[in-house]
N, C-alpha and C positions, 0 to 999 in steps of 0.2 A: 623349553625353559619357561618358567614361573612364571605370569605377570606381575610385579613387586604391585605394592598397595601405596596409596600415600594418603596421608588425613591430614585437611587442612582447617582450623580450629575459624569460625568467621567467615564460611569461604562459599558462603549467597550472593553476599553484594560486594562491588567498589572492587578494592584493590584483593580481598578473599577469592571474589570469583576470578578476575585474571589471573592469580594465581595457581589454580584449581584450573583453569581451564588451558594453562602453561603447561602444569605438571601432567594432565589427559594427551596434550600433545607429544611430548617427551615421552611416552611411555609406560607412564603410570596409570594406575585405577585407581579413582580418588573417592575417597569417603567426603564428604563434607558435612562439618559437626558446625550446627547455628541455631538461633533462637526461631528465624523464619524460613521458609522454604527458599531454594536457589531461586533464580530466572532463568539460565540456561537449562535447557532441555540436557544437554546431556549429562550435568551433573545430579541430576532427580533419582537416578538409579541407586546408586549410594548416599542418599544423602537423609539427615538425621535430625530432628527438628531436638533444640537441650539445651537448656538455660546452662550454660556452664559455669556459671558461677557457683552453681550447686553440685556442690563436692557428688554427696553417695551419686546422684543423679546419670555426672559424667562417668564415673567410676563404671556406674553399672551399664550403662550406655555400651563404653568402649569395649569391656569385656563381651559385651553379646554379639556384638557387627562385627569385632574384629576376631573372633573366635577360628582357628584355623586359617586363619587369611596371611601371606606373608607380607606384612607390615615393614616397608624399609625406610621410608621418609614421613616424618614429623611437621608441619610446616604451623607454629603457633603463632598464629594472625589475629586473633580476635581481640577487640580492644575499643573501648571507649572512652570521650576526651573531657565533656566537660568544663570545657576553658572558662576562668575567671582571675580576676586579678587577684593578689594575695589579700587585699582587704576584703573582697567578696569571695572568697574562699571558703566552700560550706563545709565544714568539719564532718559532716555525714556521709559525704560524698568518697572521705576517704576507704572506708570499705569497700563497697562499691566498684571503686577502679582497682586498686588493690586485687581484690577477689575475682575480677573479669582478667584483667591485664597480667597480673602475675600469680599466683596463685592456679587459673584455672591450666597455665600450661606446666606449672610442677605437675597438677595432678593427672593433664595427659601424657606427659612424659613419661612417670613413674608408672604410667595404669601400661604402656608402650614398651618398654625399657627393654622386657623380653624378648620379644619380638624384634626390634632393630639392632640388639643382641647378634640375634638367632641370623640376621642376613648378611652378618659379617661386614658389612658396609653404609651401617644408616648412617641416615641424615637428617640433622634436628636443625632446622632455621625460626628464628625468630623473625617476624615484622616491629622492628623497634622506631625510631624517628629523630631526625635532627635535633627535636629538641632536648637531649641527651644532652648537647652543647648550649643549651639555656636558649630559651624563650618567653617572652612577656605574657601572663596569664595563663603558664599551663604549671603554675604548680605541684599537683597533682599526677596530669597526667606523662610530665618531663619524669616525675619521680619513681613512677612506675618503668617508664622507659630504660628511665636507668637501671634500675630495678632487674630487669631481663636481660638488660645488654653484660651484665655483673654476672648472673644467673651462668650466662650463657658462658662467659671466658671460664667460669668456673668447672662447670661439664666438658668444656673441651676438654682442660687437664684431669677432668676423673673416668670418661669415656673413651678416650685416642688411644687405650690401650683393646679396647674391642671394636677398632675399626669404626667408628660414630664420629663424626666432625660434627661437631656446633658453630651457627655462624649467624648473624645479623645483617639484615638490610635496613636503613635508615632511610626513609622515603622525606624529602623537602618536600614543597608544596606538588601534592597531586590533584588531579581535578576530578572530583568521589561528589559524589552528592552531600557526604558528613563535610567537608569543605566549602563547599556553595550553603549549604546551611548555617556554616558559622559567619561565611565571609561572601553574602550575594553579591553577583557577578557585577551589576552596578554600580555596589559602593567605592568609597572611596580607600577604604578600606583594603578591597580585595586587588584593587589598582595596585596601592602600595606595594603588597606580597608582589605581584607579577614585575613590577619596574624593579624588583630589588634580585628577580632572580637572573645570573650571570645570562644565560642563554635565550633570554626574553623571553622566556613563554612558561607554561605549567607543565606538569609532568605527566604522564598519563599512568594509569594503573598497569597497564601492558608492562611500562619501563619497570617498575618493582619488581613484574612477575617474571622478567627477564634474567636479574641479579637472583632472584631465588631461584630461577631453574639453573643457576650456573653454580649454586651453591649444593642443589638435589643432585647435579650430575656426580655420576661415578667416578667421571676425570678429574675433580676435584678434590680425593681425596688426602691430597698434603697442606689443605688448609682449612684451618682452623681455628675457634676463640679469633676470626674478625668481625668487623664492622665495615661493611660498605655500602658508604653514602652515596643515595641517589637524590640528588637534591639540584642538578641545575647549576653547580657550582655555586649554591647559597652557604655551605662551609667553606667555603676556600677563602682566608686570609682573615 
């Protein structure tokens, strides 16, 4: 039997590489498409230095790695946040996230489409985010979220007829380095997040890449077009 492929979009650092290094344990051979090299040693083998923001670039990218390769899981992780409040909201920024967040996983999707086609059983996950459900100072990057989380119930209903589930994980506060950058571990600030989550404590990238291997799994496939939140019970009520 085949070893199936997986290409994780983002999946060097933080919650990309647990994911990537989920889906390697599971079974998979993972591509990983990112602007900088992994840190794990064993995702270097497959892995693809690409602004994806730039359309020809990924396009042509995907086509040359993944040529004969049997392609069965999609995992569109990569994404940038941004945060400002709506009066310092820089209006250039909206391309930008736009083009990295949603945008760059249309154009892996489509460049893939065949392929997870072809294995009778793909599997296309989004990393989208609580703040889907509104948050202070993510404008932008809430509106992209939503943006995929849309994307994504959409392809469930145009893909369930070739065996493809589309699905979302929603990550609350995880503890990533893009986190400790927006909210250092001293502030008071970053206090706040951690007292406000149900289970006291931050989440780990691990726990995302957990919901997305249960989404990559084969046994999964009667569900579809969901969202589930990993968030510490910071959505609940």
């Amino acid at each position: 039997m085949t070893t199936p492929f997986a290409v994780v979009t983002g999946g060097a650092r933080n919650i990309g590489q647990a994911i990537a290094l989920r889906l390697q344990q599971d079974g998979y051979r993972v591509i990983v498409l990112d602007i900088v090299e992994p840190e794990a040693p064993s995702l270097k083998e497959h892995a693809y230095q690409v602004d994806l923001s730039d359309v020809a670039a990924t396009q042509q990218l995907l086509l040359k790695v993944t040529e004969g390769l049997p392609v069965a899981c999609l995992v569109n992780n990569v994404g940038i946040v941004a945060p400002a409040l709506l009066d310092d909201t820089d209006i250039d920024d909206f391309d930008t996230l736009m083009h990295l967040n949603v945008r760059a996983a249309l154009v892996c999707t489509k460049a893939l489409l065949s392929k997870l086609r072809e294995s009778g059983n793909g599997r296309i996950v989004f990393n989208a985010s609580r703040v889907v459900l509104g948050k202070e100072a993510r404008t932008l990057y809430s509106a992209t979220k939503g943006a995929v989380q849309a994307m994504a119930r959409t392809w469930a209903l145009e893909l369930a007829q070739d065996g493809i589930t589309v699905n979302c994980v929603a990550p609350g506060p995880i503890a990533t380095t893009a986190f400790w950058a927006n909210n250092p571990p001293d502030s008071e600030r970053a206090r706040r997040i951690i007292d406000n989550v149900p289970v006291g404590r931050m989440g780990q990238p691990e726990e995302v890449a957990h919901a997305v291997s249960f989404f990559c799994d084969q046994r999964s496939g009667f569900i579809t077009g969901q969202t589930l939140f990993v968030c510490g019970g910071v959505t609940v009520g």
